[in-house]
C-alpha positions as CSV (number, residue, x, y, z in Angstrom):
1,X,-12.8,-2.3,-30.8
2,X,-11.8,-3.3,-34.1
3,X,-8.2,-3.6,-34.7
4,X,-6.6,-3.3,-37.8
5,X,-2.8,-3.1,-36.7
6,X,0.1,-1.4,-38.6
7,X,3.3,-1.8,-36.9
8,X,5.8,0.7,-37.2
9,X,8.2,-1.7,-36.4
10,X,8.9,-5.0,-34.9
11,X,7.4,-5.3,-31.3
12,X,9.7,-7.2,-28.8
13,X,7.8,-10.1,-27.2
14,X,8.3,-10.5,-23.7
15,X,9.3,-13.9,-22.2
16,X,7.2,-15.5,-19.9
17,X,9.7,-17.0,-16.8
18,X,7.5,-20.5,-15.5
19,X,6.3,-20.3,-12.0
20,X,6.9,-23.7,-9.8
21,X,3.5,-22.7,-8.3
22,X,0.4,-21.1,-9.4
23,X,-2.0,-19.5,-7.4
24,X,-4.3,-21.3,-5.6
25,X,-8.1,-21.8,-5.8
26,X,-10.4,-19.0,-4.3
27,X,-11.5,-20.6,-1.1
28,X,-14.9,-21.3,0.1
29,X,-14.5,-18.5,3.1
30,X,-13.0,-15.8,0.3
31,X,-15.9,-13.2,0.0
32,X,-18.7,-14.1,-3.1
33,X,-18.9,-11.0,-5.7
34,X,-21.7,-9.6,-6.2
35,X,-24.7,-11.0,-8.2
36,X,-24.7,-7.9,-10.7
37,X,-21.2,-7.8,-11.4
38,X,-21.0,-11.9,-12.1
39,X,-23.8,-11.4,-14.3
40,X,-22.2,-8.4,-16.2
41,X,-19.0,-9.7,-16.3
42,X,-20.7,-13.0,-17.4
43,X,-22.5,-11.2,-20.4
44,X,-19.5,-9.0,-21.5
45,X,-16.9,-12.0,-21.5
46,X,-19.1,-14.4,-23.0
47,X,-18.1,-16.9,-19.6
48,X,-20.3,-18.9,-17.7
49,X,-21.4,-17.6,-14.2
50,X,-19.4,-19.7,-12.5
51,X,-16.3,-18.7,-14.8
52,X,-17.0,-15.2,-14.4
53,X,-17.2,-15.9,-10.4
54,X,-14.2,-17.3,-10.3
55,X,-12.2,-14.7,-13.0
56,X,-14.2,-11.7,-10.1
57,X,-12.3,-13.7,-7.4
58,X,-8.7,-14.2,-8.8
59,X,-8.3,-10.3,-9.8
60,X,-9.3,-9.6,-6.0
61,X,-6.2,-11.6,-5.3
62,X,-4.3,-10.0,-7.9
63,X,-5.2,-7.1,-6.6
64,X,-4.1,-7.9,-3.4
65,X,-0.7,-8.6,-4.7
66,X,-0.1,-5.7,-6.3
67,X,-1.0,-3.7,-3.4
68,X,1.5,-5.7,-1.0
69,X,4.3,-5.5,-3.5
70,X,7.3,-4.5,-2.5
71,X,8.7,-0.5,-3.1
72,X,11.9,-1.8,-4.4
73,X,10.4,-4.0,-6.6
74,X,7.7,-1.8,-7.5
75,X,10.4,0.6,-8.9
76,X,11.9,-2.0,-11.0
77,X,8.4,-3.3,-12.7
78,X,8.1,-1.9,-16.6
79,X,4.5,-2.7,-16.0
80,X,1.6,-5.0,-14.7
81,X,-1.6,-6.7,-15.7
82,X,-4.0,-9.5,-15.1
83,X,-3.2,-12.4,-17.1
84,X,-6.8,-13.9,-17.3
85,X,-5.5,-17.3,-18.8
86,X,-3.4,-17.8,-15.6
87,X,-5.5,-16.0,-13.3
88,X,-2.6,-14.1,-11.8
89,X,-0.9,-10.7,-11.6
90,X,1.7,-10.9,-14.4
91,X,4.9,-8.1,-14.4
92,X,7.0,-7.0,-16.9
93,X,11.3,-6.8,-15.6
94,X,14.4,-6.4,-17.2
95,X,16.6,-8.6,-15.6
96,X,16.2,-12.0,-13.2
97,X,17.1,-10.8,-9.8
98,X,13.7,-8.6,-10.3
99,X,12.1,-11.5,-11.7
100,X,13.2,-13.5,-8.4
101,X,11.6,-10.4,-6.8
102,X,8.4,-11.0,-8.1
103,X,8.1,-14.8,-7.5
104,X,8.5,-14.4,-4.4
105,X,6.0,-12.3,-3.9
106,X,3.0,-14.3,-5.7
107,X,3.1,-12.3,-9.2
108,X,4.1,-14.2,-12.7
109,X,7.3,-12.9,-14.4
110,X,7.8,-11.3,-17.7
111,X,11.2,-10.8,-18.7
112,X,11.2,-7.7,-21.6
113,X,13.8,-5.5,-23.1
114,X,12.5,-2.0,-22.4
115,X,12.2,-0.5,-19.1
116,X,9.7,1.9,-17.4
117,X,11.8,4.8,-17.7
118,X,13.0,4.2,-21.5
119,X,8.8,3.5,-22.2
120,X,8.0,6.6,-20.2
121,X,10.3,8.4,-22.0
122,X,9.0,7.5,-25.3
123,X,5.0,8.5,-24.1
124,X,6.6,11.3,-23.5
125,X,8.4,12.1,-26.7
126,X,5.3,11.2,-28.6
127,X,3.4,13.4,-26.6
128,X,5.8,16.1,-27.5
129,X,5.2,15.2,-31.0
130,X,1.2,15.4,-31.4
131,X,1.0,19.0,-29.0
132,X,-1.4,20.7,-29.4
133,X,-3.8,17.7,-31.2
134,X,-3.0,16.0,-34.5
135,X,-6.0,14.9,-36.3
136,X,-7.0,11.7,-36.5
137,X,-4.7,10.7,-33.2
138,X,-6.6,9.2,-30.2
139,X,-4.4,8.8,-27.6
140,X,-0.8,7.3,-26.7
141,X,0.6,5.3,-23.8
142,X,2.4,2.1,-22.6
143,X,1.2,-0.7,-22.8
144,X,3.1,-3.4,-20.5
145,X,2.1,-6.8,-21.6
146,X,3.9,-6.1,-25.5
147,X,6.4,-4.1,-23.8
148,X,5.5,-0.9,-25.9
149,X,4.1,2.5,-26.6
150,X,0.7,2.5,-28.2
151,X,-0.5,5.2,-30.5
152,X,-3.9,5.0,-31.8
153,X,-5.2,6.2,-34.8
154,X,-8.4,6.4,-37.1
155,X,-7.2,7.2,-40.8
156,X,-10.4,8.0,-41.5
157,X,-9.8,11.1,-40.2
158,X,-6.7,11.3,-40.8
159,X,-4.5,13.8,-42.8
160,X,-1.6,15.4,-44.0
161,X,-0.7,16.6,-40.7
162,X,-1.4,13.0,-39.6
163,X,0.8,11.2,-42.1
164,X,3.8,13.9,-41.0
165,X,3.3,13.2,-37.1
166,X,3.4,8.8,-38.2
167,X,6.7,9.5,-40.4
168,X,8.2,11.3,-36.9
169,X,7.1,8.8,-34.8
170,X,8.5,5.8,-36.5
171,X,11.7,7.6,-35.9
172,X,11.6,6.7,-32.4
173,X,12.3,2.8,-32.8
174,X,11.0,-0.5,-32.0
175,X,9.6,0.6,-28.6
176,X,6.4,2.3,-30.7
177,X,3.8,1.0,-32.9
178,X,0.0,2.2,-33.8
179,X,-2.9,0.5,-33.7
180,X,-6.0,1.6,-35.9
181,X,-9.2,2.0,-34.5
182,X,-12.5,2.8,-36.1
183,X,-13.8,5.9,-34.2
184,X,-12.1,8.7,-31.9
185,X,-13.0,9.1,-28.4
186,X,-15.3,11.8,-27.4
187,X,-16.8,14.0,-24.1
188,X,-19.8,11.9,-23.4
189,X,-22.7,14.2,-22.4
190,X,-26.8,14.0,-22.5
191,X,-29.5,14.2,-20.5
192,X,-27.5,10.6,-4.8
193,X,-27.1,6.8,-6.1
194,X,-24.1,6.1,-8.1
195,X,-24.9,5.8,-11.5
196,X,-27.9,7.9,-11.2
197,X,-28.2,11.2,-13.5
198,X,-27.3,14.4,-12.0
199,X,-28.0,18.1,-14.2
200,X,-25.5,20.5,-14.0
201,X,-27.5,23.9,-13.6
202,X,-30.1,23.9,-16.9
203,X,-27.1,22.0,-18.6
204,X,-27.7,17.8,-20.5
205,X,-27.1,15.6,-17.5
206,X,-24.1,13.8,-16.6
207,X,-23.9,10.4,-13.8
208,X,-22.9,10.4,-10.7
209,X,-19.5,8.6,-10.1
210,X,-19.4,8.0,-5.8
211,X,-20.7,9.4,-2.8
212,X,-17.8,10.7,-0.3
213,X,-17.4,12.5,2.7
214,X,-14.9,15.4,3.2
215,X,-12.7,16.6,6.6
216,X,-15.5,18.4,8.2
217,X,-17.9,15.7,7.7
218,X,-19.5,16.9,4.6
219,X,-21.3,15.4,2.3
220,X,-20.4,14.8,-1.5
221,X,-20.1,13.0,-4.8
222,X,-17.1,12.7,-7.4
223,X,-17.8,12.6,-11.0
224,X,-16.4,14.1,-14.4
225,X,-14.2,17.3,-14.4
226,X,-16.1,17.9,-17.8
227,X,-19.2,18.3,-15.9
228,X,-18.1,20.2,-13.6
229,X,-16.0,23.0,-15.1
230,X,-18.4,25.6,-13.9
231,X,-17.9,26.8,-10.4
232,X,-20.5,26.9,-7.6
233,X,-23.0,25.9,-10.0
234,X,-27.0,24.6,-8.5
235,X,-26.8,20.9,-9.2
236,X,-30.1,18.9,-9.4
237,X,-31.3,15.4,-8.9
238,X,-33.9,15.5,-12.0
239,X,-34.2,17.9,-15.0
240,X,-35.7,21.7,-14.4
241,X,-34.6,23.9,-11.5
242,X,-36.4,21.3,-8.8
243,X,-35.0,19.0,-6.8
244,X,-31.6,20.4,-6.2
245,X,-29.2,18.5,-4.7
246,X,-26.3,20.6,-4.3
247,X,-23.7,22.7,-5.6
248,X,-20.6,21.5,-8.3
249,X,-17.5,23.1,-8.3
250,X,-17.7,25.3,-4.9
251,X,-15.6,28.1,-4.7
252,X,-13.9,27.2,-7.8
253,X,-11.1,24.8,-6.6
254,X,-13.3,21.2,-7.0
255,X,-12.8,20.8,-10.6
256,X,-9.9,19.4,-13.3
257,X,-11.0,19.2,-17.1
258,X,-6.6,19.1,-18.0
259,X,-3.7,17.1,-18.5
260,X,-3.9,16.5,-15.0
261,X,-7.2,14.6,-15.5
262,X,-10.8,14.3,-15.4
263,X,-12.3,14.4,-12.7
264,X,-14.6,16.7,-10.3
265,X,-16.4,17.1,-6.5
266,X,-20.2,18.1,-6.3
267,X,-21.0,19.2,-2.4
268,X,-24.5,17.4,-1.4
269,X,-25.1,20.6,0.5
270,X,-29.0,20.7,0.2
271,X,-31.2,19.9,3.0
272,X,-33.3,15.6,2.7
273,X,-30.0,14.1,0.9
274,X,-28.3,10.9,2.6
275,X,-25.1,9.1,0.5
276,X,-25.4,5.6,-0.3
277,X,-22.9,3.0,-1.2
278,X,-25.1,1.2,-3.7
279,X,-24.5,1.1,-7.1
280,X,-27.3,1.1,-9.8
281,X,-27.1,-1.7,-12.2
282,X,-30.9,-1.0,-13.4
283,X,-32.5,-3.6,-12.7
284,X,-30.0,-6.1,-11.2
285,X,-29.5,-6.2,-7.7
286,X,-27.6,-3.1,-6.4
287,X,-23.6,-3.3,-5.6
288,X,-22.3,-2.2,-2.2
289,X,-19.2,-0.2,-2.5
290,X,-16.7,-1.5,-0.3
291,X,-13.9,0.2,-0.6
292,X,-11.3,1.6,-4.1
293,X,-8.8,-0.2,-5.8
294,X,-6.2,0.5,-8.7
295,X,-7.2,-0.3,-12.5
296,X,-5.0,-3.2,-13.9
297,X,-4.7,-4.4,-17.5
298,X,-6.5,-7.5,-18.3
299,X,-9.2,-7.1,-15.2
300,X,-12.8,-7.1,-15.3
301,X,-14.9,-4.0,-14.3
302,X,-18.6,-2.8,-15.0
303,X,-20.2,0.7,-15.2
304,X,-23.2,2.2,-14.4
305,X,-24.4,5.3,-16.3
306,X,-27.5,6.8,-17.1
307,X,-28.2,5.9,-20.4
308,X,-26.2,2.7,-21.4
309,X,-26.7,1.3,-17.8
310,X,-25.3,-1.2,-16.6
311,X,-21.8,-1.9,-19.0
312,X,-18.8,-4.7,-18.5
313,X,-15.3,-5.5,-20.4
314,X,-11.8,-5.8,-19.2
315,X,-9.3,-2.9,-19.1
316,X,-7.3,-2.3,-22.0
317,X,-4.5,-0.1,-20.7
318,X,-3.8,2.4,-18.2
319,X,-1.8,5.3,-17.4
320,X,-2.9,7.0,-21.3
321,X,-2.8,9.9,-23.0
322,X,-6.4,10.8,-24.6
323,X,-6.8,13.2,-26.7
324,X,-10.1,14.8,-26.5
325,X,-9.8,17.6,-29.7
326,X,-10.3,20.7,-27.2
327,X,-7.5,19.1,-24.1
328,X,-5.0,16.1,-23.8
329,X,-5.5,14.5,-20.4
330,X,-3.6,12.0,-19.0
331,X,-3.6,9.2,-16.8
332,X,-6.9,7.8,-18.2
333,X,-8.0,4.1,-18.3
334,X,-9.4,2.6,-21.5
335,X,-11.8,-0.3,-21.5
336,X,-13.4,-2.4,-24.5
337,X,-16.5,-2.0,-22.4
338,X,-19.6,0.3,-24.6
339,X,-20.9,3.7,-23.3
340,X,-23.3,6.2,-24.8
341,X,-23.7,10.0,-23.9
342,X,-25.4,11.1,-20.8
343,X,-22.7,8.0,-18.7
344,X,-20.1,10.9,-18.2
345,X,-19.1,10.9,-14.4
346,X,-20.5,7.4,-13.9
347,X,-19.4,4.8,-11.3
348,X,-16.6,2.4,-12.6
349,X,-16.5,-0.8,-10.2
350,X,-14.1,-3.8,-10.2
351,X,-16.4,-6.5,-8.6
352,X,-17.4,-4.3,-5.4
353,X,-14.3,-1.9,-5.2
354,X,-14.6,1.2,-6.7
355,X,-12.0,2.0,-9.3
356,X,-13.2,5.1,-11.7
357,X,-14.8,7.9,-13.0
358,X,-16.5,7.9,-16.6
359,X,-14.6,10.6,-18.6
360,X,-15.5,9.6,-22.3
361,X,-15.5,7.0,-25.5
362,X,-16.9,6.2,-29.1
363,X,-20.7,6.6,-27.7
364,X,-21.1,3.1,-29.6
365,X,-23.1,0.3,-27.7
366,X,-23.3,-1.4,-31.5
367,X,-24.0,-5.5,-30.9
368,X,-21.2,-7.4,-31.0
369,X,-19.2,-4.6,-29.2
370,X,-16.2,-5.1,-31.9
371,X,-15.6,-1.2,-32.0
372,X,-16.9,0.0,-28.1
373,X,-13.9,1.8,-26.7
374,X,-14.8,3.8,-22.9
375,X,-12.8,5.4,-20.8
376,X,-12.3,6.3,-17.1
377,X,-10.1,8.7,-14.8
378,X,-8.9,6.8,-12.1
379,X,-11.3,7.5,-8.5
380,X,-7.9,7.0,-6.2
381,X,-6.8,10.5,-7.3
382,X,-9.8,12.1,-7.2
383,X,-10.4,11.0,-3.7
384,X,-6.8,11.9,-2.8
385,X,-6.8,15.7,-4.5
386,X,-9.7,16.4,-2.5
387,X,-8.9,14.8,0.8
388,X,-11.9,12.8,0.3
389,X,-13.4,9.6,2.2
390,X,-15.2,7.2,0.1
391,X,-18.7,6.4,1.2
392,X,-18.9,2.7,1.7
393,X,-21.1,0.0,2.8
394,X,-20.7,-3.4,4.7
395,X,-20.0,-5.2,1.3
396,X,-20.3,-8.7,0.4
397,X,-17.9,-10.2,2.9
398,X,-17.8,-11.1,6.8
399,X,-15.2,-8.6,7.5
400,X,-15.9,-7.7,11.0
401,X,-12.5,-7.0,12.7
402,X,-11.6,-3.3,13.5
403,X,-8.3,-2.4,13.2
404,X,-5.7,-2.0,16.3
405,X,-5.7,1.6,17.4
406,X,-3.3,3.9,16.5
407,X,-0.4,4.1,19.3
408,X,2.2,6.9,20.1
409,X,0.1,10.0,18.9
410,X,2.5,12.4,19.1
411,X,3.1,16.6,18.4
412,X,6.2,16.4,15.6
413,X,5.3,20.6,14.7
414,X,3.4,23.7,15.4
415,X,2.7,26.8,14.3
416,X,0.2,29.4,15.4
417,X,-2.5,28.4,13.2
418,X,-1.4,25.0,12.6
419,X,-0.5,21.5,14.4
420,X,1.3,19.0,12.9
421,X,0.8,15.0,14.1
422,X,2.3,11.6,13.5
423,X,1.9,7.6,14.9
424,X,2.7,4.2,15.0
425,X,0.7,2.1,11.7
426,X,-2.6,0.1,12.9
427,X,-2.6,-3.3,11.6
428,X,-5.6,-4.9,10.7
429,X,-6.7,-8.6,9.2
430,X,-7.1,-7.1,5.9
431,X,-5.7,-3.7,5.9
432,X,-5.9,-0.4,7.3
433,X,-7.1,2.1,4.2
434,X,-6.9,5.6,6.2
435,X,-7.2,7.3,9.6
436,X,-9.2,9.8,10.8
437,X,-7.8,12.5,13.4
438,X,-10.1,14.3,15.9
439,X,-10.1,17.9,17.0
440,X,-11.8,17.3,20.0
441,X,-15.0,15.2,19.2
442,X,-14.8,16.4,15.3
443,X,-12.8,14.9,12.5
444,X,-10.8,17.4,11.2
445,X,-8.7,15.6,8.4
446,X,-8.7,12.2,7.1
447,X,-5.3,10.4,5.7
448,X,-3.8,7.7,4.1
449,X,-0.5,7.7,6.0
450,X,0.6,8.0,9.7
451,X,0.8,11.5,9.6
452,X,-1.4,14.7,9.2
453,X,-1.2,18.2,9.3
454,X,-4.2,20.3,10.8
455,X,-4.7,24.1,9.6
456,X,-6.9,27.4,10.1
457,X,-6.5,27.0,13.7
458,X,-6.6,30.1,16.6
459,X,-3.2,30.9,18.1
460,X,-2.4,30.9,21.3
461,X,-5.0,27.7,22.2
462,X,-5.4,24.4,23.7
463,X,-6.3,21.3,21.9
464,X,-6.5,17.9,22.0
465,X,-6.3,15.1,19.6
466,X,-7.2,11.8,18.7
467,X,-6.8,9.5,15.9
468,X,-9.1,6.5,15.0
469,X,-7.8,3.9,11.9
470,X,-10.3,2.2,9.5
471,X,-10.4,-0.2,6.9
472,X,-12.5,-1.1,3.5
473,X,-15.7,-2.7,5.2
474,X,-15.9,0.1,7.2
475,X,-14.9,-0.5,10.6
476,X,-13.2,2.0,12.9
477,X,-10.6,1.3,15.9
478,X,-11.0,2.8,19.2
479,X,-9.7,6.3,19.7
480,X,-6.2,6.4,20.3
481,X,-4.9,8.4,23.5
482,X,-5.2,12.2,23.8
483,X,-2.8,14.6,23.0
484,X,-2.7,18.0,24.1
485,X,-0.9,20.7,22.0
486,X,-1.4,24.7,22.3
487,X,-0.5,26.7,19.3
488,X,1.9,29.5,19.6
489,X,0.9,33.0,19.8
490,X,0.5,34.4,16.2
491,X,1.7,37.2,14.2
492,X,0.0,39.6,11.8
493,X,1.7,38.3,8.8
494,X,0.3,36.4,5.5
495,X,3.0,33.6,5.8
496,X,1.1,30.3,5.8
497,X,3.4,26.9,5.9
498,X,3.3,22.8,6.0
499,X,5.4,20.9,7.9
500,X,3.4,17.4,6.3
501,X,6.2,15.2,5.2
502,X,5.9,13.5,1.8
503,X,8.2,11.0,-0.1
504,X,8.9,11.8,-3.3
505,X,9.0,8.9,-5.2
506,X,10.6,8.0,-9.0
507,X,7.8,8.5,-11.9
508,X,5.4,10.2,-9.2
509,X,4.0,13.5,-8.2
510,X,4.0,14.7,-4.2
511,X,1.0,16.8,-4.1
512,X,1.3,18.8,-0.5
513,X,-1.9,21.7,0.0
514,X,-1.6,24.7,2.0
515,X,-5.3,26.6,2.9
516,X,-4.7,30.3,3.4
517,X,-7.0,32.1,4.9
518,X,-5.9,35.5,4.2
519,X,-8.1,38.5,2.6
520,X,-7.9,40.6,-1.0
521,X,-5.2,40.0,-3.9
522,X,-2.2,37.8,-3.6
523,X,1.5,40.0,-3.5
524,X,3.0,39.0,-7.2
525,X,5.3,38.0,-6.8
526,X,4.8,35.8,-3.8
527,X,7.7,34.0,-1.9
528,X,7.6,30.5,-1.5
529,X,10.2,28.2,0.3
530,X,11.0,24.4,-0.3
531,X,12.2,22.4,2.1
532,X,13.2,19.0,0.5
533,X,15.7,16.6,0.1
534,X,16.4,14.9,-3.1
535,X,19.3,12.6,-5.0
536,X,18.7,13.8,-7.8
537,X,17.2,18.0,-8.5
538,X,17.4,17.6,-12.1
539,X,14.8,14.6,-12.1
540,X,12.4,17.3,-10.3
541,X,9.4,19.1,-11.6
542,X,8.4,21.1,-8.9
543,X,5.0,23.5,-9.4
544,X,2.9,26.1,-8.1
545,X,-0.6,25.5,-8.3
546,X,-3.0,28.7,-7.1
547,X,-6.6,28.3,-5.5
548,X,-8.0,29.2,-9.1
549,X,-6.3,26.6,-10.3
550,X,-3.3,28.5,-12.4
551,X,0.3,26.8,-12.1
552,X,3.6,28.1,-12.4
553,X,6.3,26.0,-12.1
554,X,9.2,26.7,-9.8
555,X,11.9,24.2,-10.8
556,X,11.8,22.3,-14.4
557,X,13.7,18.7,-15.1
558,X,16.3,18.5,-17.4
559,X,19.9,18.0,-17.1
560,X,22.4,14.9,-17.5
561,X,24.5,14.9,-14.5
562,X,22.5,14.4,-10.9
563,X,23.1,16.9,-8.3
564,X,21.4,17.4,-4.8
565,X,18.5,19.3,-4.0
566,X,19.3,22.0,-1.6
567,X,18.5,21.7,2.1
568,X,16.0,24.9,1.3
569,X,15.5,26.4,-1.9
570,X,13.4,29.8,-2.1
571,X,11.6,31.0,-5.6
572,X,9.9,33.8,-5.9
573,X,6.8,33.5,-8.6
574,X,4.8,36.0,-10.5
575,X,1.2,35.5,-9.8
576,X,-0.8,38.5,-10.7
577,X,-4.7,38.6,-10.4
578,X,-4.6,36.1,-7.8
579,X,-7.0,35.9,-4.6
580,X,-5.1,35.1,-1.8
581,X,-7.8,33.0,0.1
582,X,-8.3,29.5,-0.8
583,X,-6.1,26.0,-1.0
584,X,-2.7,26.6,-2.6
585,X,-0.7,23.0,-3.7
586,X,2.8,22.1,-4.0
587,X,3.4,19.4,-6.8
588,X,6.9,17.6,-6.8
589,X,7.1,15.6,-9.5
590,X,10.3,12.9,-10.1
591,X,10.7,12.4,-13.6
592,X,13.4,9.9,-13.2
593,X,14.2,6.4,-11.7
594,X,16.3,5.1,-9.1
595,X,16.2,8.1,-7.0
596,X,15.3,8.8,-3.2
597,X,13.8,12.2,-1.5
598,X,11.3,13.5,0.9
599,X,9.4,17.1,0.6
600,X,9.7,17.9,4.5
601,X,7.6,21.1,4.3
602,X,7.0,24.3,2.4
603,X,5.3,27.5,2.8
604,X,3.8,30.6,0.8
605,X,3.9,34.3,1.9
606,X,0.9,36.3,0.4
């Protein structure tokens, strides 16, 4: 991207604290990366291939880092990035007992003036400044190695509008600054291996991001929520109604095209598919997913799309605002990497971890790559939405070892179409990335944490459960020890409930699903109750969200002085022309630091 920078005013410089060590050199037993990713990275970076190698290796171990960091120091970091020149993970603090913090842990200190909060808070106040879309405007959001909000802008588009929304902005201080670009992003369109085209009914193809499996055990792929805005439409494997693969967008509810982000299931439901974990780099040897990871500034990554293949460059923010002309949709990563129309959904990889989707960019692939600007939506949350498992292979490394199995299975909740479960952690020589829990000899739901909650069962009936842990390469423990549970007897109500614990933690969103499985029209208005606890309710967004995907928010931030939630709250919402059938979500969202709270359950009466 060519920059031609206009500061709005004088960007504070953050302070680099010296390390008394630095980290050390990959060793020989640390897993190679693979072939097409040194190559790409190689090529992109203009590095050697033992440079590029190397560069693969060290953001594995910053990765690493970052993961194993700390949740109180976590909640003190204004930011984090790969710091190529060092080869470490770098973080910005405010103050030197944080910086201690992060020393300890293995990541290089940045001491800065502007916090995570006061930054979030001026992303946010820009945002509140360029609703609905001001021309010319790209996109906005922190930007944690100058300690500072980002706007970007292309004047050649600009105008009057534009020059009005600059002058308010530079009201806001120091803290915010533009950067000119040449170009504004765009929705990448054109004409089951990742990176391979996929056609959405008779519509220009898109790529497919990464194979998954859901609860049941069935088969799927994540891509762009652009592509798949159209519910339970025929998806096909080549151009013309032959060859169908599946179906995008079932039922409505497997689709986001919003603020919330881009991203989108399509259900392999078509007789003669498998999933694959290989990644097409056309004409290089294939990459084996082996598991996710979070985008970091500063890291190396590669994409594969349908029509400008097989793509590298380094991460050039995260957590942005991108405005798109028709929405604004945050949470987006933005790359320096080139893309071309028809890439849309594609697989983003970070050596052999997946990391995103392909949402959009300047559809430039000019040599040189001075003005190629693409964009991703993160795959973590798209995974996580959608109570997905990504589809991985054995990857590049000898990670063998299952993890321990999980112990004390225990009943903590039932209802009569519901049973609620939690266990001790596995452990595992690299770490345990979800668990699977049994009904019997079928998986019924796969998490992240040590506890689940299983729905849509009968009342009145016996069942046993298991759980199993697993990690990135793939390998499963032994089941754990049954537990036997029988559900209540039931009533004829339309009450449906959650008793799935979540933390809710400062600057994130608590996402807690409900399925109903009750007949014809929602009631409006429908009665839901909270039950939470919370430091601080005036740091809570609390919303609604209805199988058709319509939101109504229950509880709104705002407010100086901190109070505590209620034990139980009940709100009674408006939701007419709603089906009652379908998954209905609870998001908390803490708007605020240094607070503490759990969402202990909730439930909807239809």
């Amino acid at each position: 991207m060519r920059i031609r920078g206009k500061v709005l005013s004088t960007v504070f410089a953050t302070t680099l604290i010296p390390l008394s060590m630095f980290a050390p050199a990959a060793s020989a037993s640390q897993p190679l990366p693979p072939p097409a990713a040194v190559d790409g990275v190689a090529h992109a970076l203009h590095l050697s291939t033992d440079q590029a190698r190397e560069r693969l290796q060290q953001q594995d171990g910053a990765q690493r880092i970052s993961a194993a960091l700390p949740q109180s120091l976590r909640a003190a970091l204004a930011g984090e990035w790969f710091d190529a020149q060092s080869g470490q993970l770098a973080v910005a603090v405010t103050d030197q007992a944080a910086a201690n913090a992060a020393l300890a842990a293995g990541a290089q200190p940045h001491l800065v003036t502007r916090g995570k909060a006061q930054l979030d808070g001026l992303a946010a106040a820009v945002g509140k400044l360029a609703a609905p879309h001001v021309p010319g405007i790209g996109g906005w959001g922190v930007d944690p190695v100058t300690d500072s909000v980002v706007v970007t802008v292309d004047r050649a588009a600009a105008t009057a509008v534009t020059a009005r929304f600059l002058d308010a902005v530079s009201t806001l201080g120091e803290g915010v600054r533009t950067k000119d670009v040449a170009g504004l992003p765009t929705r990448q369109s054109g004409t089951v291996q990742p990176g391979n085209p996929w056609w959405p009914g008779s519509e220009s193809n898109c790529s497919v991001g990464f194979d998954a499996t859901d609860a049941q055990g069935g088969k799927d792929f994540v891509t762009a929520g652009h592509c798949t805005n159209d519910a339970d439409q025929p998806v096909y494997g080549a151009s013309g109604q032959q060859n169908r693969v599946g179906t995008s967008n079932v039922g409505g509810s497997h689709s986001v095209d919003a603020q919330e982000g881009d991203m989108g299931v399509v259900a392999v439901d078509q007789p003669g598919w498998t999933l694959s974990a290989s990644v097409n780099t056309w004409g290089g040897a294939a990459v084996t997913v082996t598991g996710s990871t979070e985008p970091l500034v500063g890291q190396a990554v590669c994409h594969s799309g349908n029509t400008s293949h097989w793509q590298c460059g380094t991460v050039t923010a995260v957590d942005q605002s991108i405005d798109y002309g028709s929405v604004v949709v945050d949470g987006l990563s933005t790359t320096n990497a080139c893309s071309l129309g028809g890439d849309s959904g594609g697989a983003w990889l970070a050596a052999d971890k997946a990391v995103g989707l392909h949402s959009g960019g300047q559809s430039s692939c000019a040599p040189g790559g001075a003005d190629n600007q693409s964009i991703f939506q993160p795959v973590n949350e798209a995974l996580q939405k959608w109570s997905l498992t990504l589809f991985t292979g054995g990857g590049s490394g000898t990670d063998t070892q299952a993890p321990s199995t999980p112990a004390n299975v225990r009943s903590t909740s039932t209802t009569a179409t519901s049973v609620s479960l939690a266990w001790d952690a596995s452990t595992d020589n690299v770490g345990v990335t979800g668990y699977d829990v049994c009904n019997g000899a079928t998986v019924a739901t796969t998490v992240s944490g040590t506890s689940a909650t299983i729905t849509g069962l009968t009342a009145d009936t016996a069942y046993s459960f298991t759980v199993k842990a697993k990690d990135a390469a793939g390998n499963s423990s032994a089941a754990s020890s049954e537990v036997s549970v029988r559900t209540p007897p039931g009533s004829s109500g339309r009450v449906f409930s959650s008793t799935t614990a979540y933390p809710i933690k400062d600057f994130q969103v608590s996402v807690s699903p409900i399925r109903s499985t009750a007949t014809g029209a929602a009631a409006s208005p429908v009665t839901v109750g909270v039950s939470a606890t919370h430091t601080c309710v005036e740091d809570l967004t609390i919303t609604l969200v209805s199988p058709s995907g319509n939101r109504y928010t229950l509880q709104r931030s705002g407010g100086a002085t901190c109070h505590a939630y209620p034990a139980g709250e009940t709100y009674s919402v408006p939701v007419s022309g709603q089906q009652a059938s379908g998954t209905w979500t609870l998001r908390v969202a803490d708007n605020g630091p240094g607070d503490t709270g759990t969402l202990n359950g909730w439930s909807i009466t239809l």
